[in-house]
N, C-alpha and C positions, 0 to 999 in steps of 0.2 A: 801455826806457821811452821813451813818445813823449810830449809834450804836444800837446793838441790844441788847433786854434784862435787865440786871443789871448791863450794862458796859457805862462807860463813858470817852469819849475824850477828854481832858484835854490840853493847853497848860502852859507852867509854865513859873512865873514870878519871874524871878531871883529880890531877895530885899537882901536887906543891912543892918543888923543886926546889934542893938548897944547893948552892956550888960547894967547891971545895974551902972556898975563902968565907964559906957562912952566911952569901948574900941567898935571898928567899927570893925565887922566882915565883910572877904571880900567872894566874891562870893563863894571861893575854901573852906572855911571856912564852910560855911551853908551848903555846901553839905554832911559836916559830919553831920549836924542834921538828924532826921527821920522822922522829918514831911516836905512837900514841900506846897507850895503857888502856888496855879495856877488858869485859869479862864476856865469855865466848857465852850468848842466848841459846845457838843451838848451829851445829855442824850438818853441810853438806851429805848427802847419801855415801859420797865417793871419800868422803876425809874419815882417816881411820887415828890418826895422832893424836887430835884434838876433839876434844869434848865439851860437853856442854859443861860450864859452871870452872872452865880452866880462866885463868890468868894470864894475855899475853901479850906481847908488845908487836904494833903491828905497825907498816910502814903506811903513813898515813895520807901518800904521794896513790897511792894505787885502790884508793876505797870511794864508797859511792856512800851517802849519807840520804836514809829515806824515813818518812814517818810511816809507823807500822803501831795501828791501835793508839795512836796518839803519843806515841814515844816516838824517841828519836833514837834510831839506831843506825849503824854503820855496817856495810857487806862490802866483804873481802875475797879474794881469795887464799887458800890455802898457803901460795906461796909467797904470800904477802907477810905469811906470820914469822917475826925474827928473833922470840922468844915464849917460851913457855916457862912460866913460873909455879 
């Protein structure tokens, strides 16, 4: 599978959120956040930034969730991503 263009395939990494006060956010939890954690499967023709096997937090208001080979994967675009780690 390629992406094409300014889009990128994404699978997401459910993590486990602690506040500052020590309480442990659970998975059901974080999904209220808007940003998600996931690892980039494979970049766009057109995206030169990101690559495949990056770490990046991506706004989760702007993504489409498809199965691909029986996985669940997440495609975004480009300017969706609001960090790279």
């Amino acid at each position: 599978m390629k992406a094409i263009g300014k889009n990128i395939i994404i699978k997401t990494i459910d993590e486990e959120v602690k506040t500052s006060s020590g309480l442990v956010l659970s998975g059901e939890d974080t999904n209220q956040l808007r940003y998600k954690r996931g690892v980039v499967i494979n970049s766009g023709t057109e995206v030169n930034a990101i690559k495949a096997g990056d770490d990046v937090y991506y706004d989760k208001a702007n993504s489409y969730v498809m199965i691909i080979n029986d996985e669940q994967c997440v495609i975004i675009q480009e300017r969706d991503v609001v960090l790279v780690l």
